[in-house]
N, C-alpha and C positions, 0 to 999 in steps of 0.2 A: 916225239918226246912231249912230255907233260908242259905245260905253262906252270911256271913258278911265278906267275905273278898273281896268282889264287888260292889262297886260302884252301890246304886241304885235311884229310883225316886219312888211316888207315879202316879199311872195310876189312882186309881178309889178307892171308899170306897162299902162296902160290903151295900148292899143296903134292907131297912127293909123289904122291900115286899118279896122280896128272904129268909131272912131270917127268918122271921115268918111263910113263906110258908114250911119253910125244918125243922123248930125246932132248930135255929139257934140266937136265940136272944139273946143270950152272945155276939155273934159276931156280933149285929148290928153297921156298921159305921166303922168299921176296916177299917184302912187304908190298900188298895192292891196295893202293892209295888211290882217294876219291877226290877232285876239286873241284870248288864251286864254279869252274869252266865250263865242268859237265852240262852246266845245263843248256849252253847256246850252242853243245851239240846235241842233246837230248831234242830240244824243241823245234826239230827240222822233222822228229816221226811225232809229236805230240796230237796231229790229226791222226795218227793212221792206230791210233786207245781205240777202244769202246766206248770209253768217256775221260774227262776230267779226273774223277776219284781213281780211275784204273791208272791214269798216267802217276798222279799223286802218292796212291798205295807202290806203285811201283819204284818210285823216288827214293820213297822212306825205306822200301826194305832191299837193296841192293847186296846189301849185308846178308840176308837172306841168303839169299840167289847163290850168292858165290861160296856160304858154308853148306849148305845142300842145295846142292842142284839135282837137276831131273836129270839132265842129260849135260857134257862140257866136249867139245869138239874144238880141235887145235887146227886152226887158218894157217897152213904152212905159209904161205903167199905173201900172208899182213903179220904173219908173227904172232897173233894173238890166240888167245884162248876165248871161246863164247859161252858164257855159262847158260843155260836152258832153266827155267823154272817157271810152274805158275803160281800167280801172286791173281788177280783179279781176272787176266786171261796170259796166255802162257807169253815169256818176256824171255828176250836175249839180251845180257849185260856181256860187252864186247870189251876184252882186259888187252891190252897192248903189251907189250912183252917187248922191253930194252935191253941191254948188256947190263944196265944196271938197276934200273929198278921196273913194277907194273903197276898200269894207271888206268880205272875203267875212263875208254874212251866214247863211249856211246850207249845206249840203252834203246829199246825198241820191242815192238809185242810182234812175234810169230805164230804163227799156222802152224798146230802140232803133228799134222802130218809131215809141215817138214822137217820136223825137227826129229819125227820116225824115220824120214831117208836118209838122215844123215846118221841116225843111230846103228841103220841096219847096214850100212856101206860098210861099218868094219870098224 
């Protein structure tokens, strides 16, 4: 669960196509709220950008990410949804998924080949 002792906004609402496709339709419409926590999980992959402005541009469009994505794959395991997009080099915004509301819990840049095995798995 999200810390409520930060400051957040809403990015994006959980989207039905997503979630009828994963068995998720309790949580259709969820508002996916951002807090400024995010970033002292963000900055445990802040080395592993290309640079500075990629981690930055990355930051700024989350928002992005999660109204078009490239590719979104549901983590049965952690419950969450990983949205796929590239912004400077290709980025996973990692949404956590509660009984009651979702919160990006993480952000991070992937190899888009993996992001092709996990598209061709099914």
């Amino acid at each position: 669960m999200r810390s409520k002792k930060y400051k957040s906004k809403e990015v994006g609402r959980l989207d039905k196509k997503f979630c009828n496709k994963y068995g998720l339709e309790n949580c259709t419409n969820f508002k996916i709220v951002q807090s400024l926590g995010l970033i002292y999980h963000a900055q445990k992959h802040m080395n592993d950008f290309v640079s500075v402005d990629s981690f930055n541009e990355t930051m700024l469009k989350i928002k992005d990410v999660i109204s078009s994505p490239y590719f979104v794959y549901y983590d049965i395991q952690k419950n969450s949804l990983k949205y796929y997009k590239k912004i400077v080099e290709y980025v996973c915004v990692v949404v956590n998924i509660t009984s009651t509301e979702a919160f990006v819990s993480t952000v991070y840049p992937v190899n888009k080949k993996n992001i092709d095995k996990l598209k061709n798995r099914g």
